[in-house]
Wavefront OBJ file of the C-alpha trace (Angstrom):
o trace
v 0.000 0.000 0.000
v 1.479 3.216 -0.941
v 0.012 7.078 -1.134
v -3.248 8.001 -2.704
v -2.385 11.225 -4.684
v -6.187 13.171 -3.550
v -5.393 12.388 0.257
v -4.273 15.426 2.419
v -2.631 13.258 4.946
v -0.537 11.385 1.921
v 0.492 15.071 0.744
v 1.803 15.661 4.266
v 3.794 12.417 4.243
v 4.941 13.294 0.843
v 5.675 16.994 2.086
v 3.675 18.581 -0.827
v 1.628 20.048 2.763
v 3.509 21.489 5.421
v 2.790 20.059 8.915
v 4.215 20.524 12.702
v 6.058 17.290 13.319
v 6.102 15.928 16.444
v 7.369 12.165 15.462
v 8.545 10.394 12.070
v 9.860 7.232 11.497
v 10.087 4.792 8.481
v 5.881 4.086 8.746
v 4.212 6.564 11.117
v 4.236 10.367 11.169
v 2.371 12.437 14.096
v 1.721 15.817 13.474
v -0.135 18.781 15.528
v -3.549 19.188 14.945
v -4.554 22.305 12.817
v -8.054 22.535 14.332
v -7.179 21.561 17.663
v -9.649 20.459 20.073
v -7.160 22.066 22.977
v -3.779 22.577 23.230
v -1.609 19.882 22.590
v -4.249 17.996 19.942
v -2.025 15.577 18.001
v -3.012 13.312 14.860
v -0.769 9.670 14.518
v -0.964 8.365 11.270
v 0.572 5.183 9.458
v 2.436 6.376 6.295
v 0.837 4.222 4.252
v -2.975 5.043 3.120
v -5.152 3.093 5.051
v -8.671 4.574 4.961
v -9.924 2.520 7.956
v -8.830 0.290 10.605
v -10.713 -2.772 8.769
v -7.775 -1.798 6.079
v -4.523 -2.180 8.172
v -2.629 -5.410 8.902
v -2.819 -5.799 12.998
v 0.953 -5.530 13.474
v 1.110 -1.999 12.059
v -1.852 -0.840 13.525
v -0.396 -2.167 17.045
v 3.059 -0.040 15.723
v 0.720 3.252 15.742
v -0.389 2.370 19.000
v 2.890 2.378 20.474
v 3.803 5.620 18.692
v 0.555 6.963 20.647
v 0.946 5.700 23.716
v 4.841 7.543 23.774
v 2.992 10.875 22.473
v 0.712 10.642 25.414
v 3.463 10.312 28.015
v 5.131 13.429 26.287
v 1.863 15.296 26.414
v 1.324 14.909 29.576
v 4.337 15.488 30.926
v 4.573 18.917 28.602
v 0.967 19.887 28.498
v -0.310 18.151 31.959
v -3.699 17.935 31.220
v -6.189 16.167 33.533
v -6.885 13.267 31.031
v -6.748 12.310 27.813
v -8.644 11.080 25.096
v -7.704 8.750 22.031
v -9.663 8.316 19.431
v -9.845 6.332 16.191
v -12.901 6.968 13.947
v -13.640 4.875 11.152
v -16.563 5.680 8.302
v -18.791 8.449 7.975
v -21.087 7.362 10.154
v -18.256 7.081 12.943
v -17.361 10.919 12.086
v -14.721 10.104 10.373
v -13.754 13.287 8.075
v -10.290 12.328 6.659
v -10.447 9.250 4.550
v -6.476 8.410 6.148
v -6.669 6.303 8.981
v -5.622 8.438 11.741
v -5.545 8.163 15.937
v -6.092 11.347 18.101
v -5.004 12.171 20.854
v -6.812 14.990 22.854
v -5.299 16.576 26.076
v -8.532 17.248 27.981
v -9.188 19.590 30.885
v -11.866 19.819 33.714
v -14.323 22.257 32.299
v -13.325 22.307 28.924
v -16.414 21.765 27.636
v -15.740 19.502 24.961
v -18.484 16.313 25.128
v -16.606 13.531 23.338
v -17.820 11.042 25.630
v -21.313 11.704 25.977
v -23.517 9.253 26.210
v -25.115 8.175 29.557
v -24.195 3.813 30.279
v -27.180 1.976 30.445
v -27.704 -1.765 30.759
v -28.398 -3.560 27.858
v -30.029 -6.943 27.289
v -28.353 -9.621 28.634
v -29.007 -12.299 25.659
v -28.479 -10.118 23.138
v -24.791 -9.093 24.232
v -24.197 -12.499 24.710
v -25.673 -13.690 21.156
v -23.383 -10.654 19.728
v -20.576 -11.858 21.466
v -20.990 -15.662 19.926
v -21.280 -13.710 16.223
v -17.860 -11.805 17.346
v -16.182 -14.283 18.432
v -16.898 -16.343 15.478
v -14.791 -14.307 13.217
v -11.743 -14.155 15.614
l 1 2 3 4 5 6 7 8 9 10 11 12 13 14 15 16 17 18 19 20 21 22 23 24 25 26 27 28 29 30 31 32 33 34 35 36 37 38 39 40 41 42 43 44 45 46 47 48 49 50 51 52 53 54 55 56 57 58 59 60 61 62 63 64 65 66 67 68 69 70 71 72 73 74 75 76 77 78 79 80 81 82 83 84 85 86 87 88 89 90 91 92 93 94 95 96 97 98 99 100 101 102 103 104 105 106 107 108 109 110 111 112 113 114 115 116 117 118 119 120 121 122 123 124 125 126 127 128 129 130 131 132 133 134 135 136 137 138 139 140
């Protein structure tokens, strides 16, 4: 898998678009986030083009985690937010706006007032987690 010449995130990797590097390697670039959700909003993103997370192989996926989980240690030791937030959305209907798989991470702050994390937990029914979890697991 290579670049996809109509992706923004390719042109960054390809430095046709200038970005604010915060880590490169040989398949992962992480980059400040232009429209950041606070201060300290970073995007990870495999080199490649992957448009989802159904697209990557598991091993380089699990090589953007690490790169993520060593941002987040920097950001909070830099930044020192009171939490953080990754997040990985994949389709449209997921919010997804960049076709490029890409993780962020989000410094977040007591009274920030973003709502990321929104919804209220509720119990669900019991036999129909379970029968989901049989379907799951069947594909594993």
């Amino acid at each position: 898998m290579g670049q996809k010449d109509d992706c923004i995130f390719c042109k960054i990797v390809k430095g046709q678009i200038p970005c604010v590097k915060v880590f490169e390697d040989e398949k992962a670039l992480a980059f400040m986030d232009i429209a950041p959700l606070n201060q300290g909003h970073i995007l990870v993103i495999p080199k490649n083009h992957y448009e989802t997370i159904l697209d990557i192989e598991s091993e380089s996926y699990g090589w953007l985690a690490k790169i993520t989980s060593k941002i987040s240690v920097a950001i909070q030791k830099s930044v020192n937010p009171d939490g953080i937030n990754i997040m990985q959305l994949n389709g449209k209907a997921a919010n997804q706006v960049v076709p490029h798989l890409h993780i962020h991470i989000v410094p977040r702050n007591y009274g920030d007032g973003l709502s990321i994390c929104a919804w209220e937990p509720a119990p669900g029914p019991m036999d129909q987690i379970k029968a989901t979890a049989e379907a799951i697991k069947a594909y594993l």
